[in-house]
Steps between C-alpha positions, in 0.01 A plus 500: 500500500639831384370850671751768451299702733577302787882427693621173486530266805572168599419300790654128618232250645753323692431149581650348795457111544459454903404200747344339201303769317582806284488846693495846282713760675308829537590867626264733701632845318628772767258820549798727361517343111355690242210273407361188649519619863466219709386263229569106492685462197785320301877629528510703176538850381566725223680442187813703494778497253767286679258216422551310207172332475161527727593177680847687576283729695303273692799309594703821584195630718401197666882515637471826568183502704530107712846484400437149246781487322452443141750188480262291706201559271388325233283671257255266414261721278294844448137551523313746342548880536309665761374854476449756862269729503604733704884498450508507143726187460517166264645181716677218350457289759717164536478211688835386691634178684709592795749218457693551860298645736693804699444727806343792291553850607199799438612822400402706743365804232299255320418176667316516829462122545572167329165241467530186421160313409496149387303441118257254692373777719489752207302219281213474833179578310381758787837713473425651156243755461423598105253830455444681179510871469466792200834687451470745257160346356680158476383138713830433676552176726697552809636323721612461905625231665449475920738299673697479801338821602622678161320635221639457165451748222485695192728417242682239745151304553455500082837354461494268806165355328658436212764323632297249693288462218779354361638345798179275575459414098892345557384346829195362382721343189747329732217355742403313204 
């Protein structure tokens, strides 16, 4: 998807396989960042020119804000771009396996806290909530996930929806 209008992003789902299930690592956004204050989201960010590609800058921000270091990820694909609507961004998001799980360290400007939340719980038929609004004279979907005492979002909640989409399909096809 191509919107000049909008900045380029990208965010790392990062997938962490733990006591027998997967776990997607999470940040709770400080109240001092620009946008997003004190949302649940994915360790991403802005493109900026350093990066080579928009999986450079997933990789490069989800080190910078949990301090994953891109040598113990393996990219294992990219969903479909995401649009905000109130931030004026487009997010590549990409979907990660932590190979070697590490102490992880929040930046203090930008990462308030560090969730962990197993698939299973996300994949609980009472934690996702779907409505449908008019934006600008359009039917949107959107999406929020409760869990753990957390409320998932926005963009994030699109993208995390996705993802499990795709996650169950894969479980479904190795229950088989």
């Amino acid at each position: 998807m191509v919107d000049a209008s909008r900045a380029p992003a990208a965010v790392l789902i990062p997938l962490l396989y733990k006591n027998g299930e997967y776990h997607i690592i999470f940040t709770r956004r400080t109240e001092t960042v620009q946008y997003h204050k004190g949302q649940i989201s994915f360790p991403g960010g802005a493109y900026e020119e350093e990066d080579e590609t928009l999986v450079d800058t997933a990789l490069r921000e989800c080190d910078e804000e949990i301090g994953l270091p891109p040598e113990v990820v393996e990219v294992l694909g990219e969903l479909d771009d995401t649009i905000t609507v109130t931030s004026g961004y487009i997010i590549s998001p990409f979907v990660g396996l932590v190979q070697e799980e590490r102490p992880l360290k929040l930046h203090p400007l930008e990462t308030e806290e560090i969730l962990k939340i197993p698939v299973s719980t996300l994949l609980e038929k009472d934690c996702l909530r779907q409505t449908t609004e008019v934006v600008n004279g359009q039917k949107i979907t959107t999406y929020a996930y409760h869990c753990q005492g957390n409320v998932i979002w926005g963009a994030t909640a699109k993208i995390l929806s996705q993802f499990l989409d795709i996650f169950a399909r894969l479980q479904e096809s190795a229950d088989r």
